[in-house]
C-alpha positions as CSV (number, residue, x, y, z in Angstrom):
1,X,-97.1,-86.6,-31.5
2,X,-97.2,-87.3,-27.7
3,X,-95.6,-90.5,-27.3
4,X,-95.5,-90.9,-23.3
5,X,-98.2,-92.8,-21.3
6,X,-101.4,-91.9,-20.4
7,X,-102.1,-91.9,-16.3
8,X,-104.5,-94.4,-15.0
9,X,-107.2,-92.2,-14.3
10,X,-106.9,-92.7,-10.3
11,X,-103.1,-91.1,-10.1
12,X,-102.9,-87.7,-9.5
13,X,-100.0,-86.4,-11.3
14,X,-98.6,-82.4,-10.3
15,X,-100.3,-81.2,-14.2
16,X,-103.3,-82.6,-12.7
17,X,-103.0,-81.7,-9.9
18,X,-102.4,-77.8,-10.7
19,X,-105.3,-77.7,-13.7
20,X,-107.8,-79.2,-11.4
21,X,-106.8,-76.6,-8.3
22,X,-107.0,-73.7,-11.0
23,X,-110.7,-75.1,-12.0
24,X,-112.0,-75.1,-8.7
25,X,-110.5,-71.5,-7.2
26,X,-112.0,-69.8,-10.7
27,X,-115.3,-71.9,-9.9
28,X,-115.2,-70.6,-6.6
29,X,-115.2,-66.5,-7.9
30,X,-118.8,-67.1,-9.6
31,X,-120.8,-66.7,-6.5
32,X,-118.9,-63.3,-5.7
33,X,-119.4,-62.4,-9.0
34,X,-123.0,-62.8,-8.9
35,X,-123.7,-61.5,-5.8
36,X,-121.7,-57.7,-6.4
37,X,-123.3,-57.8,-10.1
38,X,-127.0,-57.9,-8.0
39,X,-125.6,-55.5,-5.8
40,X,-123.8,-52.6,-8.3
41,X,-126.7,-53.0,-11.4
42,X,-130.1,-54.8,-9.5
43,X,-130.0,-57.2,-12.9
44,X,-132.1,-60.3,-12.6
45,X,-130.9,-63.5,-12.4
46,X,-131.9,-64.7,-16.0
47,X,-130.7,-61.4,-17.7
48,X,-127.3,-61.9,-15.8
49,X,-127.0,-65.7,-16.7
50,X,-127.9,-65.0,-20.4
51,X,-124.9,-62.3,-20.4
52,X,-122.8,-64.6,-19.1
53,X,-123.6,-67.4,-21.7
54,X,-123.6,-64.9,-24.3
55,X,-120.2,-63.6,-23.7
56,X,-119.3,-67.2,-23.5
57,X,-120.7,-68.4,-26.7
58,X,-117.7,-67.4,-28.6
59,X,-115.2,-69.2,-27.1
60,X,-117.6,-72.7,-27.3
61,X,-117.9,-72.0,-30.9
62,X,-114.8,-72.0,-31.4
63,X,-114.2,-74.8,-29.3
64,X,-116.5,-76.8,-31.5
65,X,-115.3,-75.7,-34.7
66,X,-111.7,-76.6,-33.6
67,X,-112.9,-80.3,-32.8
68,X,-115.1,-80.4,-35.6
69,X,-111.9,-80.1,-37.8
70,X,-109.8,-83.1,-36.6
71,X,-110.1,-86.1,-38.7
72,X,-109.5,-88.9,-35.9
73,X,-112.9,-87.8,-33.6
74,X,-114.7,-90.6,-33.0
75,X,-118.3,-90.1,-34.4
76,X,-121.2,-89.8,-32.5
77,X,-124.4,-91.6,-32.1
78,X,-127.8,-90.2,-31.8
79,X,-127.8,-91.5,-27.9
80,X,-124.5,-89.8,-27.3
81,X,-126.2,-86.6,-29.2
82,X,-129.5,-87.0,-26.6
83,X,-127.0,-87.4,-23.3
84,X,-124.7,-84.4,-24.3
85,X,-128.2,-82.3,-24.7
86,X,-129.4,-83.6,-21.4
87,X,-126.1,-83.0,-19.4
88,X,-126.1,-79.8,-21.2
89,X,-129.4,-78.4,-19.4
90,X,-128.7,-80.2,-16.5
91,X,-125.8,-79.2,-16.0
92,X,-125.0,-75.6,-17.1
93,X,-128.6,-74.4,-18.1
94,X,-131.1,-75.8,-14.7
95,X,-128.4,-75.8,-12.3
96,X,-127.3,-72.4,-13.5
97,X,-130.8,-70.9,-13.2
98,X,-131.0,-72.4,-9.8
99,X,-127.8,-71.3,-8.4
100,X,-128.4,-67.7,-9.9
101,X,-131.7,-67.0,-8.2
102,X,-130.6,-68.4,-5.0
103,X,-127.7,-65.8,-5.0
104,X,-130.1,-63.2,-4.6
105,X,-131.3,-64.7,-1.1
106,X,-128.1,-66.3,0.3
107,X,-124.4,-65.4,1.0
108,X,-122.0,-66.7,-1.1
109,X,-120.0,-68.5,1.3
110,X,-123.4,-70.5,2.0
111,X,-124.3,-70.8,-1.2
112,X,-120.9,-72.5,-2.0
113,X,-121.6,-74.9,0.9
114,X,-124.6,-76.2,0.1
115,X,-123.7,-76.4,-3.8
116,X,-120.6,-78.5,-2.2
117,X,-123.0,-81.5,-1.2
118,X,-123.0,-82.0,-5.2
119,X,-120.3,-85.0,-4.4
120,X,-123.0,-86.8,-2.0
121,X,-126.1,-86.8,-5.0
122,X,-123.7,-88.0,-7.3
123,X,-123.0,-90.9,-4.5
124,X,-126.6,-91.5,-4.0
125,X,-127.4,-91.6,-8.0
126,X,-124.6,-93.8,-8.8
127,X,-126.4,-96.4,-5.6
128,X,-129.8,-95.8,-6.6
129,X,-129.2,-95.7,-10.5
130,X,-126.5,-97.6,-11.5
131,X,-126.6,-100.3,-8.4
132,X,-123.3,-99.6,-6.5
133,X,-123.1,-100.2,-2.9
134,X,-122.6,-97.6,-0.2
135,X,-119.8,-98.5,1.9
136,X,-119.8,-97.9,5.8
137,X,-117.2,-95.3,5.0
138,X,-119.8,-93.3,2.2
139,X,-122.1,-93.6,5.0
140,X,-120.3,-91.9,7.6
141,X,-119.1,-89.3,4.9
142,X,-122.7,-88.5,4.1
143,X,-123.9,-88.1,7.3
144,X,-120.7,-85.5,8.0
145,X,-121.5,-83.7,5.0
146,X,-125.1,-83.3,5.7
147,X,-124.8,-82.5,9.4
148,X,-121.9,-79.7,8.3
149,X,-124.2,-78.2,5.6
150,X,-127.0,-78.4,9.0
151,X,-124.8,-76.6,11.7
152,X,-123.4,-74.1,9.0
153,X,-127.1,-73.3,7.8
154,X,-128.7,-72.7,11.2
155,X,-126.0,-70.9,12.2
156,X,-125.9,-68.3,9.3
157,X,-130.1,-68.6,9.5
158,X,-129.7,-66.8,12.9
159,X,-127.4,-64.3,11.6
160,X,-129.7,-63.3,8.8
161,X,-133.1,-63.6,10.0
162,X,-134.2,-60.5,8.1
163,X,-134.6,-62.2,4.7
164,X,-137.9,-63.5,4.3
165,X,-136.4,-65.3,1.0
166,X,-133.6,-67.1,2.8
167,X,-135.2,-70.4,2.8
168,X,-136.6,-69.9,-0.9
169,X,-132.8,-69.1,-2.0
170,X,-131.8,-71.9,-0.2
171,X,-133.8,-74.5,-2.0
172,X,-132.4,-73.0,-5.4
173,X,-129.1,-73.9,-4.6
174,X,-129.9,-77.3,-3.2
175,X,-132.1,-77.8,-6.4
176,X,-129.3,-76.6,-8.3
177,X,-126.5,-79.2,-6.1
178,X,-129.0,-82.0,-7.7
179,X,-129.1,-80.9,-10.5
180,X,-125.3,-80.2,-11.2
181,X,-124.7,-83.8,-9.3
182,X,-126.6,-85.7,-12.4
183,X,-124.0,-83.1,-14.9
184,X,-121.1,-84.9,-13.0
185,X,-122.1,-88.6,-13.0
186,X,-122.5,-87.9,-16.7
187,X,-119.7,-86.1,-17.8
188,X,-117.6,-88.8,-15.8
189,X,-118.8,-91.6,-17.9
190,X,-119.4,-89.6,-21.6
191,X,-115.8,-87.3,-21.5
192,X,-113.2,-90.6,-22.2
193,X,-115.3,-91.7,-25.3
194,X,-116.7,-87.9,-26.5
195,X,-112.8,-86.1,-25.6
196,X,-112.6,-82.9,-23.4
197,X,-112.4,-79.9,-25.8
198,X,-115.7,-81.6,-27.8
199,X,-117.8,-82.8,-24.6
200,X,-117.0,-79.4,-22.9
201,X,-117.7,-77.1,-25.9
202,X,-121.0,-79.6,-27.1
203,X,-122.8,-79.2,-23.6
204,X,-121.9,-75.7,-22.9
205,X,-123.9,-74.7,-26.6
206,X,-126.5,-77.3,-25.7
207,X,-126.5,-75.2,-21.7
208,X,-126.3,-71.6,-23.8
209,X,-129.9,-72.5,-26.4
210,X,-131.9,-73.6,-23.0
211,X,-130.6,-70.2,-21.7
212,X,-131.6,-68.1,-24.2
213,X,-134.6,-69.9,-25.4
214,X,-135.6,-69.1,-21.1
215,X,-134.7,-65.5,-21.7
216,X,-136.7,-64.4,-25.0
217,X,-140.3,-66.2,-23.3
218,X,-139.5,-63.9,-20.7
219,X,-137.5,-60.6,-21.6
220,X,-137.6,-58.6,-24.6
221,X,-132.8,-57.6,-26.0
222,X,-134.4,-54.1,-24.5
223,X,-135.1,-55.0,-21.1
224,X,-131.1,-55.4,-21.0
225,X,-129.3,-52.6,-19.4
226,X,-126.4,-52.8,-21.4
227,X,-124.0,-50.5,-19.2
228,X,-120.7,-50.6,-18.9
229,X,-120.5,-51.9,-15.8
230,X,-122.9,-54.8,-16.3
231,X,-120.9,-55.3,-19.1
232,X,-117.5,-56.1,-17.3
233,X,-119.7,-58.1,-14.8
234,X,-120.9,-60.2,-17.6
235,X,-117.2,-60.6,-19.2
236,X,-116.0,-61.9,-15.5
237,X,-118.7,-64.6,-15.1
238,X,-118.1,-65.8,-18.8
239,X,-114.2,-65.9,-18.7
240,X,-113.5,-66.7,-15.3
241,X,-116.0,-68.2,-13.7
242,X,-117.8,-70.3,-16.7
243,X,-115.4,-70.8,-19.6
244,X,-111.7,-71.5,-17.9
245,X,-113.2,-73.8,-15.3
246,X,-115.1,-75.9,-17.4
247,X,-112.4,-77.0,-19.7
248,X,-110.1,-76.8,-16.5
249,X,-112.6,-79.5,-14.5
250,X,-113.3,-81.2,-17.7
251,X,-109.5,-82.2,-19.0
252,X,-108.9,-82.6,-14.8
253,X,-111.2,-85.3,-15.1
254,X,-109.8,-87.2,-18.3
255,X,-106.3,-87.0,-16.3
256,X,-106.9,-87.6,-12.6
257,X,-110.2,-88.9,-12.4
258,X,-113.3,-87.8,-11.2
259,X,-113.1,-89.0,-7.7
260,X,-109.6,-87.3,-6.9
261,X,-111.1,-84.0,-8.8
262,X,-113.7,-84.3,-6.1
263,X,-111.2,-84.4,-3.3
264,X,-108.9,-81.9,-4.7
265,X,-112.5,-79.4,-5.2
266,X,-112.9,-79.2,-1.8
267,X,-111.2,-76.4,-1.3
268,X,-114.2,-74.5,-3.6
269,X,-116.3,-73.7,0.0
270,X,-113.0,-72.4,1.3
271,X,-111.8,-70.2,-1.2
272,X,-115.4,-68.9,-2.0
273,X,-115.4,-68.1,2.0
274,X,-112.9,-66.2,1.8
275,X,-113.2,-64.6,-0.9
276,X,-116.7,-63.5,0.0
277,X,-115.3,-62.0,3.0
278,X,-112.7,-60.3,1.6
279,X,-114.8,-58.7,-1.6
280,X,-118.4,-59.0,0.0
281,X,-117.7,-58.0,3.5
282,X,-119.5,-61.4,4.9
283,X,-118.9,-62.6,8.4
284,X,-117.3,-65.4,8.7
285,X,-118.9,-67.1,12.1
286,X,-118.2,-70.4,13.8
287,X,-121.1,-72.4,12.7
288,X,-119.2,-72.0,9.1
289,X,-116.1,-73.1,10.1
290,X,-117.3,-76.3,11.9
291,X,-119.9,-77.2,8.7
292,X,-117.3,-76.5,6.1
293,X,-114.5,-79.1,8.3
294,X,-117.4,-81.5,8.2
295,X,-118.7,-80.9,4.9
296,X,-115.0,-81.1,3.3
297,X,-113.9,-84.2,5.2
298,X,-116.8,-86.0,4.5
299,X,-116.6,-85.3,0.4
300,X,-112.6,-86.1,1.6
301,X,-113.7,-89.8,2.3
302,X,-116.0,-90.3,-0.7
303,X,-113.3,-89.5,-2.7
304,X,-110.9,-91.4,-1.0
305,X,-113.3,-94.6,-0.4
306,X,-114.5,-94.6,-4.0
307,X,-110.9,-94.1,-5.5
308,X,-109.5,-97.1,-3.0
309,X,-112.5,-99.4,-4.6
């Protein structure tokens, strides 16, 4: 029985720390993941996202089964039910969708950019929504943020002018920012009362129905070129990139806190940068250097200003 202290969920302790660091560098692989799947099989977004979920649905059942099996959970009510559904396809079934299909269009070092304004919509809901007030330090964080994501757009929109999708892709990852913003206001205030291991493994299954429900309306279990190397890809996005960062993210939010998991996940557009240039070949140009500084200091103050209030 662990007898020490719990953190207030505003200090960052080292175990913290380390688990949220982890969760955001495995985040960071998806989009490379994605983008040499397209490449090295031509799959389609939904028939790559259901493979993912599907090679991930074992460990959430598991998950589930483990949770369902302590004694001490504190039940449920049918609105905790309706939100863990809704954060669910918000979350890990829209956002995924979004993200995927913008992958096709974008880099991945872009892509990880404009995903990164995620921080800012979560801001904006928690104003709009639930009546906070933006501080003039929010306000200068958002406007750095959203000029960053600006100068780092236009400048990779002039290096790629040959994709007539670019600005398609780029409104799936923006929709899929949004989207994934709402996932994080939520999980911030359901996690304490639902636990880690439960919330986590309940919302990934909820994510993993919308999934497959999207794929049977629209592919046939033949259409599915079930090759080997599809097959690793698949593996990879579920164990890496989907099933060790969410419980990573999720038990780095029960201990730190959400706002110092959102200054500590800044260095995501970093390592996805670099990684996409070391796997993918992409160019890293100025206009992403300067955007990504802007983008990461602004999310750098919103975490800061909302964890000093």
């Amino acid at each position: 029985m662990d007898i020490q202290p719990k953190p207030h969920p505003t200090q960052i302790t080292l175990t913290g720390f380390f688990i949220t660091l982890m969760g955001a560098i495995f985040f960071s692989t998806k989009a490379i993941f994605v983008k040499l799947a397209f490449h090295a099989t031509h799959v389609d977004a939904v028939t790559l996202l259901s493979l993912r979920m599907l090679f991930s649905l074992p460990f959430y059942l598991v998950a589930a089964w483990m949770v369902s099996q302590k004694e001490n959970k504190q039940p449920l009510t049918r609105r905790d039910w309706l939100l863990i559904l809704a954060m669910g396809i918000l979350g890990y079934y829209l956002s995924s969708l979004f993200d995927f299909i913008g992958l096709q269009y974008v880099s991945a070092g872009l892509e990880r950019l404009i995903l990164f304004l995620y921080p800012t919509f979560a801001v904006l809901i928690n104003t709009f929504y639930f009546k906070t007030k933006l501080s003039k330090i929010q306000i200068i964080a958002l406007v750095l943020t959203y000029l960053g994501i600006g100068i780092a757009y236009f400048g990779e929109l002039k290096l790629d002018t040959s994709n007539p999708k670019f600005l398609f892709g780029s409104v799936m990852i923006f929709l899929c920012a949004i989207t994934y913003s709402f996932y994080l206001v939520g999980t911030g205030r359901m996690v304490q009362k639902v636990g880690v291991t439960r919330y986590t493994a309940y919302t990934m299954l909820a994510a993993t129905v919308g999934i497959f429900i999207n794929f049977l309306a629209t592919h046939t279990m033949q259409s599915i070129p079930f090759t080997m190397e599809l097959t690793w890809y698949g593996i990879a996005l579920a164990i890496v990139a989907t099933v060790l960062p969410s419980f990573l993210m999720s038990n780095g939010m029960k201990r730190i806190g959400s706002n110092n998991v959102s200054i500590i996940t800044s260095i995501g557009p970093v390592s996805t940068i670099l990684q996409a240039h070391i796997f993918l070949g992409e160019q890293i140009i100025t206009a992403q250097i300067i955007g990504t500084a802007l983008v990461i200091t602004g999310v750098i103050l919103i975490g800061w200003q909302s964890k000093k209030a």
